[in-house]
N, C-alpha and C positions, 0 to 999 in steps of 0.2 A: 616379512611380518614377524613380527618377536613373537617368540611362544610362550602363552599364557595358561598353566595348567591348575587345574583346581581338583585337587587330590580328596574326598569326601572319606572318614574313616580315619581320618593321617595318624589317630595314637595307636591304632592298631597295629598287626603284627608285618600284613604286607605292604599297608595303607603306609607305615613309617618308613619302610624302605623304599616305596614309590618316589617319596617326597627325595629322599636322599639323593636317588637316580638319578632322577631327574634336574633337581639343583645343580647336581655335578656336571651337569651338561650345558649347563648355563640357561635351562628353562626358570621364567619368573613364576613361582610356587606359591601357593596358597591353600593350606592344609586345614581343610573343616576338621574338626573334633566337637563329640557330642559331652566327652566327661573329660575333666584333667585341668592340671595347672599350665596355662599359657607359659611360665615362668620356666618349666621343666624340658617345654620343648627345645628342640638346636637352635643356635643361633649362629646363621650363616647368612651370606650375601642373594638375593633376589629368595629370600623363603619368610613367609609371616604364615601364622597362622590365627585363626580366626572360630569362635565357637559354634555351634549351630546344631540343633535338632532338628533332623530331616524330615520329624513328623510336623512340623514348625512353617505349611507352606508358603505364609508371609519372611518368613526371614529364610528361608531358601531363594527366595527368588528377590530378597534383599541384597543376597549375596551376591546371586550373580548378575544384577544390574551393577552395583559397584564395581567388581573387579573384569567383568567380561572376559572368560577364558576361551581360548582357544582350544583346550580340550580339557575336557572332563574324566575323569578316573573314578569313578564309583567304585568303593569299597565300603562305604559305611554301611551295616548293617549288625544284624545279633547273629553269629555265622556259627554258632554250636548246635551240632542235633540235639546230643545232652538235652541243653536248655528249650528246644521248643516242643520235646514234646512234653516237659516240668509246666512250658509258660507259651503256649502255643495263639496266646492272641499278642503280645508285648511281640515277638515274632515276628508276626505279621502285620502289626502296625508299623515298626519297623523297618522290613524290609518288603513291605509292598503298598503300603500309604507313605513310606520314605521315598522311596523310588517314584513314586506316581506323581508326588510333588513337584521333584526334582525335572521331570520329564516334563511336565505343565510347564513348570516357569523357564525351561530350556527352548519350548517352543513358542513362546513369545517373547524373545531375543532377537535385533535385528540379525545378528550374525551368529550364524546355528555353531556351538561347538562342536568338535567330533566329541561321543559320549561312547567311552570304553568302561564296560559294564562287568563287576566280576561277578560271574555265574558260576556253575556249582557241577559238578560230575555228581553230586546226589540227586540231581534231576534226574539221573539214569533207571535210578532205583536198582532191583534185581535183572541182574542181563546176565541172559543164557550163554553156555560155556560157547558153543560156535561164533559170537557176535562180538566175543573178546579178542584182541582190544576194541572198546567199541567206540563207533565213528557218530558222525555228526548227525548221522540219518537216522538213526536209533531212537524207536519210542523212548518219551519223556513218561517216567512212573516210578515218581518217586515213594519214599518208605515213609517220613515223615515231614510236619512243619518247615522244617526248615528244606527239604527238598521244594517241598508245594511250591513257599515263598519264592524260592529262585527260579523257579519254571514260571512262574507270573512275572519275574524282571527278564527275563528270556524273553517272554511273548509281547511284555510294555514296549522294549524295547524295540523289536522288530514291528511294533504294531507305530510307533512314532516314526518312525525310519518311514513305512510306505501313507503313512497317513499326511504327515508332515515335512516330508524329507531329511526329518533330523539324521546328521550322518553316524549312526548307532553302529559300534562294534562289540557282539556280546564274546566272550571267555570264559569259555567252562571248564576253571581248571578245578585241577584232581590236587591230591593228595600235595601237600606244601611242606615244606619244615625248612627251621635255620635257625642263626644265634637268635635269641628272643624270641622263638616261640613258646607256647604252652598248650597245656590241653591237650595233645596229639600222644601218640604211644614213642616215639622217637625224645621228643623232650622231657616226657616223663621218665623215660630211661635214663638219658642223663642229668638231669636234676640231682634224681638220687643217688647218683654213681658219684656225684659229686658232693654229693652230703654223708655218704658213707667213706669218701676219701677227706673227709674235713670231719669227721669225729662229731656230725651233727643229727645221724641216725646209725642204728643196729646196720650190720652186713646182710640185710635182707632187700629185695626190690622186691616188692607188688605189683603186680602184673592184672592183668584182665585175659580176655582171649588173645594166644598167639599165635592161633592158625591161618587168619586172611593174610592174605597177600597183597599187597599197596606196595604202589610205585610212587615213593617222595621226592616231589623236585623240589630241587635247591630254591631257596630263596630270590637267588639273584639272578638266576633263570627264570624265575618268576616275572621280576619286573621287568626283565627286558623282554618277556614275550610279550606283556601290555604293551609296553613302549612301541613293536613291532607292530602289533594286532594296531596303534593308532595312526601309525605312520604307514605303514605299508599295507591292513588288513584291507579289505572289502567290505563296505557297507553297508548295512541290513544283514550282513551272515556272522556265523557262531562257529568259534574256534576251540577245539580239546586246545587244552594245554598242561601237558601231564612228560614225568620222567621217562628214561627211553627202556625199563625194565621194573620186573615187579621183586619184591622179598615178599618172603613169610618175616610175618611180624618176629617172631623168636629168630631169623637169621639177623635182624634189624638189633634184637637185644644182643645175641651175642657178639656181634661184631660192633657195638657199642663197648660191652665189658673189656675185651681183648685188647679196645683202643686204648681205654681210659687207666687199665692195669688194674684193676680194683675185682677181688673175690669176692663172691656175694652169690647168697642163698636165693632162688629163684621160687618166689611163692603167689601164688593165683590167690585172686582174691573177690569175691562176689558184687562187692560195690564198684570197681570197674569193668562189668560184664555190660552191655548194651542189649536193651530189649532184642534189638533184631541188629546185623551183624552182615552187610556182603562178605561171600564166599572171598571174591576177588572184584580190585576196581584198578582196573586198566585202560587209558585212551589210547585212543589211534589219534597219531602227531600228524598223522602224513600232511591232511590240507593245513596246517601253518605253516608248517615247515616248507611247502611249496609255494604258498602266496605269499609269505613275508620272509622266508630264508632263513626263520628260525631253527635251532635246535640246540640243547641242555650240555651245558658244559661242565659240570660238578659231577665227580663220583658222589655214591652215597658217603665212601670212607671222607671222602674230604667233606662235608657235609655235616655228619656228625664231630668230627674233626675240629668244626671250625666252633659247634653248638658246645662241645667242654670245654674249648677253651674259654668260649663266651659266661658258662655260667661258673666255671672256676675262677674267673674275675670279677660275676657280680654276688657270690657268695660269700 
């Protein structure tokens, strides 16, 4: 049977590499986007893309009578803590009347797709130092909106699975970064390391807190752990999917500067402080890594490595 994937999110940051991956593999693609020029997106062989508001549950389940995919890829959603606790109902209209839509009009399909689900290592909230790294068994108690949100697509999810038999695989991955990211402390680093080596800011970086420690996985470990989690996961269950070590956010900046060759003044600054702040956010890989063979092939060095070279070309 040819593989039919409908990627939900596809302008986003892992949501566009999804699409990528999977094209490459010769899967026939179908990338929802809630905002953006059709015009903008790749143009490559078995990939369209197609517009759609998830909160919209007429034209979600428009969608997927037309194209009937064989798996589904949920990423769309409003995925900044930042932003929900600013905007904490747009949030959750988003990603939890988003998601609810998509699950309704998925289970009256004659042919269930598999529905891999990206959840959130902010479901974990605050976890105590003995339960680090923590595993799948680990109270859900998260810190804000946007945690809540994804422990209701955790619960939707697995709640369709036994209710319905939809074959749901949820991923709760941690900490992401790559070329094209934003918003994260890793691309902010280099952004401006790169606008300080292009004479477009002061030799100063702005910094927020550097003391947690987050373990970023690559990009393209990312999507091959989806790609694994639909192929090979287990149905009904929830997979960490996180880097195989953690940094202190300041070992992250300097071994970004070292990369990139660029001096610069290091100065904290109030507006990127976060109400609340984990100490540290680290998964236990063990069960994917055992039920689908996965495990993270990028150093950090290569990682950031690959993120200046990316935005030294689109600056």
């Amino acid at each position: 049977m040819k593989k039919i994937a409908l990627v939900t999110g596809a302008e986003g940051f892992i949501g566009s590499h999804m699409v990528k991956f999977l094209q490459a593999r010769g899967w026939n693609v179908i990338g929802s986007y809630l905002q953006g020029d059709a015009a903008s997106f790749p143009r490559l062989p078995n990939l369209r893309f197609t517009q759609c508001d998830l909160r919209n549950g007429q034209r979600v389940t428009q969608i997927l009578a037309e194209y009937q995919p064989t798996h589904l890829f949920h990423f769309g959603a409003q995925s900044l803590p930042t932003v929900s606790w600013s905007d904490p109902v747009t949030t959750f209209e988003s990603n939890i009347m988003g998601s609810l839509h998509l699950f309704e009009a998925v289970r009256h399909m004659k042919r269930l797709p598999v529905v891999v689900s990206a959840c959130s290592s902010a479901e974990y909230g605050h976890v105590p130092a003995w339960a680090i790294p923590v595993t799948e068994e680990q109270p859900l108690q998260p810190l804000h909106p946007y945690g809540i949100s994804k422990v209701c697509l955790d619960l939707l999810a697995r709640e369709y699975f036994l209710d319905y038999s939809i074959p749901a695989v949820n991923v709760r991955l941690f900490n992401t970064t790559g070329p094209g990211k934003t918003n994260d402390a890793p691309s902010d680093f280099v952004r401006q390391l790169i606008r300080i080596k292009k004479g477009l800011q002061p030799p100063v970086i702005e910094v927020g807190n550097l003391q947690p420690r987050r373990a970023f996985l690559d990009v393209s470990d990312t999507v091959r752990g989806f790609y694994l989690a639909a192929t090979k996961g287990k149905r009904g269950e929830a997979y960490n999917l996180c880097a195989a070590r953690t940094y202190q956010i300041s070992e992250l900046l300097h071994n970004a500067i070292r990369l990139s060759g660029v001096q610069a003044e290091i100065r904290p600054v109030p507006r990127l402080m976060r109400p609340s702040d984990e100490r540290i956010i680290f998964g236990s890989t063990r069960k994917i890594r055992r039920e689908t063979g996965w495990r993270p092939l990028n150093s950090i060095e290569q990682t950031l490595g690959s993120m200046l070279e990316y935005w030294n070309g689109a600056m």
